[in-house]
C-alpha positions in Angstrom: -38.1 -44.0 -1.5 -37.3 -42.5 -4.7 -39.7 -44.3 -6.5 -41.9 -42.8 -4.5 -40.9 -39.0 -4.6 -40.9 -39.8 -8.5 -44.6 -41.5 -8.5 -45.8 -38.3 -6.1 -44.9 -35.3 -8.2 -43.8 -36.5 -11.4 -40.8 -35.3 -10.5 -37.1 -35.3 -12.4 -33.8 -36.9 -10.7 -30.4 -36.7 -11.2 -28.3 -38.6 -9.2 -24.1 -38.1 -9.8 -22.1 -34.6 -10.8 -21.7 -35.4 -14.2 -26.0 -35.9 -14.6 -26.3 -32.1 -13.7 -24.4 -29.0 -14.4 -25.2 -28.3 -10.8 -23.2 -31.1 -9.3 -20.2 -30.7 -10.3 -18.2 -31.2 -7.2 -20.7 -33.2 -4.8 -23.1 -36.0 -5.6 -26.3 -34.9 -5.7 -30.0 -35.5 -5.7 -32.5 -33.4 -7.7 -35.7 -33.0 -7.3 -37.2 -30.6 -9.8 -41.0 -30.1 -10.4 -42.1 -29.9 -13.8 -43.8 -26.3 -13.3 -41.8 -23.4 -13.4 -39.3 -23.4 -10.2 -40.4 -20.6 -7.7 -37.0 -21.0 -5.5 -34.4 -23.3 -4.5 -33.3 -25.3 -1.4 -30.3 -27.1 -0.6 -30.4 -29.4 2.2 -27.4 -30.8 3.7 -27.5 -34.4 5.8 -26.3 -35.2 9.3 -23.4 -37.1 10.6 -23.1 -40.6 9.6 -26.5 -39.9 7.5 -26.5 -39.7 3.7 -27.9 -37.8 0.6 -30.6 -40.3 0.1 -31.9 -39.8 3.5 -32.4 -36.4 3.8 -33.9 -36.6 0.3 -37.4 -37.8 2.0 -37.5 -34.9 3.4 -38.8 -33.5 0.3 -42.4 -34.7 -0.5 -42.8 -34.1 3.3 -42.5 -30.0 2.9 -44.9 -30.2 -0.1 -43.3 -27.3 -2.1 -42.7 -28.9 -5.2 -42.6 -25.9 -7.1 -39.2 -25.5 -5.7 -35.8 -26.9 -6.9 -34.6 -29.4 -4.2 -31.1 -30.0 -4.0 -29.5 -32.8 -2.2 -25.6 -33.2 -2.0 -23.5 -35.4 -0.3 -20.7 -35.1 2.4 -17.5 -36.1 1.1 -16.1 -38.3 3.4 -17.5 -42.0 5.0 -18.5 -42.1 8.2 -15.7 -44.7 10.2 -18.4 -46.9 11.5 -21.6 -46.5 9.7 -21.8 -48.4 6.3 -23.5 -46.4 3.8 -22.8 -43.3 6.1 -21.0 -40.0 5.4 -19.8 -36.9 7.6 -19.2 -33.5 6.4 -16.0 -34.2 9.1 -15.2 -36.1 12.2 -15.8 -34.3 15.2 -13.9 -36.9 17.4 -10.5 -36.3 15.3 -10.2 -31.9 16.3 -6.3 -32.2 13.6 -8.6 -33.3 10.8 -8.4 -31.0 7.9 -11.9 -32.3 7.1 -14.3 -29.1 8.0 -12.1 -26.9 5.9 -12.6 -29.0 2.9 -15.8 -29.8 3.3 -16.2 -25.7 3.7 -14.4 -25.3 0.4 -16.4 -27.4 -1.8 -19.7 -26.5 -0.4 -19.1 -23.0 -1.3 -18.2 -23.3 -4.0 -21.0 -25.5 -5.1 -23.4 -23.5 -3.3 -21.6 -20.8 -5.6 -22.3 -22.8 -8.5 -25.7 -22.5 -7.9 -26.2 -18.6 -7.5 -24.2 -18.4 -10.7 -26.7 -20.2 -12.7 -28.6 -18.7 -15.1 -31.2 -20.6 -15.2 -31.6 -19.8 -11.5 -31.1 -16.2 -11.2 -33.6 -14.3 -9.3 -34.7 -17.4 -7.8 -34.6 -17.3 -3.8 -32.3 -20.0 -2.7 -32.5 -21.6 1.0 -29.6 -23.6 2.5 -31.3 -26.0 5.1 -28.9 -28.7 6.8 -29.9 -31.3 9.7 -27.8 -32.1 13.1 -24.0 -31.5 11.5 -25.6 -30.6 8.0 -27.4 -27.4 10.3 -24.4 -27.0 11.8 -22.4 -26.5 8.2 -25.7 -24.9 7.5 -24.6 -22.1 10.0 -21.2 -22.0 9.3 -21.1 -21.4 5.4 -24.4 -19.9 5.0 -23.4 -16.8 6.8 -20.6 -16.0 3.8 -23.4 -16.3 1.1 -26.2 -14.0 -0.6 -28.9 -16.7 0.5 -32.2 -15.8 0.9 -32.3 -17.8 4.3 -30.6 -20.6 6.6 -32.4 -23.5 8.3 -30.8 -25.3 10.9 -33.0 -28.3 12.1 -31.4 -30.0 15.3 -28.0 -28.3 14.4 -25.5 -26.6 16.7 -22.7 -23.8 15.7 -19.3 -23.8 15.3 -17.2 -22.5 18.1 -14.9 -20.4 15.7 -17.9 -18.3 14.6 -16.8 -14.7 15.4 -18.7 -12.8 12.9 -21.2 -12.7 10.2 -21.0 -11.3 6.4 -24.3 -10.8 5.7 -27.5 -10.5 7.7 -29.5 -13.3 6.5 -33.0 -14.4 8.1 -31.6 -17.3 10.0 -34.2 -20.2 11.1 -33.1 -22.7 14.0 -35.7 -25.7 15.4 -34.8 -27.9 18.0 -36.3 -30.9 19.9 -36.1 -30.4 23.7 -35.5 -34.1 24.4 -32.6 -34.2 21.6 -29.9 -36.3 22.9 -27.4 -36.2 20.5 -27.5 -32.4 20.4 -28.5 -31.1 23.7 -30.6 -28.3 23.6 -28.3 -25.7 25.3 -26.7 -26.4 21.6 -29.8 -24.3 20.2 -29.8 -22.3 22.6 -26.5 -20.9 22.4 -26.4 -20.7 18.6 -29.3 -18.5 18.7 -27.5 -16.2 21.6 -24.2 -16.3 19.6 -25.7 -15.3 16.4 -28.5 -13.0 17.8 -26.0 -10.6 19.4 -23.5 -10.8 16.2 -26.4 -9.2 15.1 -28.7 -12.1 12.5 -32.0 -11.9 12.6 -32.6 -15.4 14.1 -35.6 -17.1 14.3 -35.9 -19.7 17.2 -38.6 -22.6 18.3 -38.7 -25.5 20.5 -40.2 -28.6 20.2 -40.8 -31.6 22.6 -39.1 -34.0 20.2 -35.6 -35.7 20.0 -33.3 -35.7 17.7 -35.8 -35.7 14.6 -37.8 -33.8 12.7 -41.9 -33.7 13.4 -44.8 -32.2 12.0 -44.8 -29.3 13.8 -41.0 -28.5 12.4 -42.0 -29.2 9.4 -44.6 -26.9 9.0 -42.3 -24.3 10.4 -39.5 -24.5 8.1 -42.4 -24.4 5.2 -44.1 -21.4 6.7 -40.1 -19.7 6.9 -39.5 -20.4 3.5 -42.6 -19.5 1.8 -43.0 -15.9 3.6 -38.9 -15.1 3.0 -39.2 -16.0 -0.6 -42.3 -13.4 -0.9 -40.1 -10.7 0.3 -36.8 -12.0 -2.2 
């Protein structure tokens, strides 16, 4: 697959922390265009998942005038080779979320204090737990928005920092992450006051073409009004 990204925009990759100055504290995939970048989107993977599968999820939005940044969840996933986790939900004394919350701010950190970036709108988009650390970190930053595809929201959310356009999709038929998970994010964070952005698809746990073309549309009007 990342033969292919490479053959379908020409596009640069890093992979590894020490190959960028950007990825520093979590492996990470690049995908940079060679035009000049109009924005920036991080995109966080899903439990038991990894950075190189979330990466096809860049020729698929078609916005390769945009810096796409793929990191990796610290820890493996216990029974998925290959697989990592941003923390195990099945362990509730695992210290796991908080780290995982330390380093992606401070990576996501790293980012907004690039000069080479400045200006630039920068998106965080995560899938299933990657929306729901989407949700949870995303609300403590200056992004320009947050994109949670099939995600859900953490039950110690009591407030937000910052009123960020917030985008959250969902399939319907998602068994892994019920809807009502969706649904009660976007209640949560809609009377904490975000300005939330909701839609439904009849899909599963997944991302279609309809979604896609959403989370394009959300990211293209939000970085005209950066």
């Amino acid at each position: 697959m990342v033969g292919y990204l490479l053959t379908l925009y020409s596009l640069t990759l890093y992979q590894g922390g020490t190959d960028h100055k950007m990825g520093k504290l979590l492996k990470t995939i690049t995908i940079q265009s060679s035009s000049k970048p109009q924005g920036v989107i991080i995109g966080l993977h899903g439990w038991g998942s990894n950075v190189e599968d979330l990466a096809e999820l860049a020729p698929i939005l078609n916005l390769s005038n945009y810096i796409m940044l793929f990191p990796q969840a610290p820890f493996d996933h216990p029974n998925v080779y290959g697989g990592r986790m941003w923390y195990d939900f099945q362990n509730p004394n695992s210290t796991q979320l908080q780290e995982s919350r330390s380093q992606l701010k401070d990576y996501i950190n790293s980012i907004l204090g690039s000069e080479s970036l400045l200006n630039l709108p920068v998106f965080l988009l995560g899938f299933s737990q990657g929306g729901a650390m989407t949700l949870d970190v995303g609300l403590e930053l200056k992004l320009t928005g947050l994109i949670s595809l099939s995600g859900y929201l953490h039950p110690d959310i009591a407030k937000i920092t910052l009123n960020i356009p917030i985008l959250i999709v969902h399939g319907v038929q998602d068994t892994v992450v019920p809807i009502i998970a969706a649904q009660s994010a976007k209640n949560t964070l809609s009377k904490l006051g975000a300005k939330v952005s909701y839609e439904e698809f009849q899909m599963g746990h997944e991302i279609n073409a309809k979604a896609i073309a959403i989370v394009r549309a959300f990211i293209l009007d939000n970085s005209n009004k950066k």
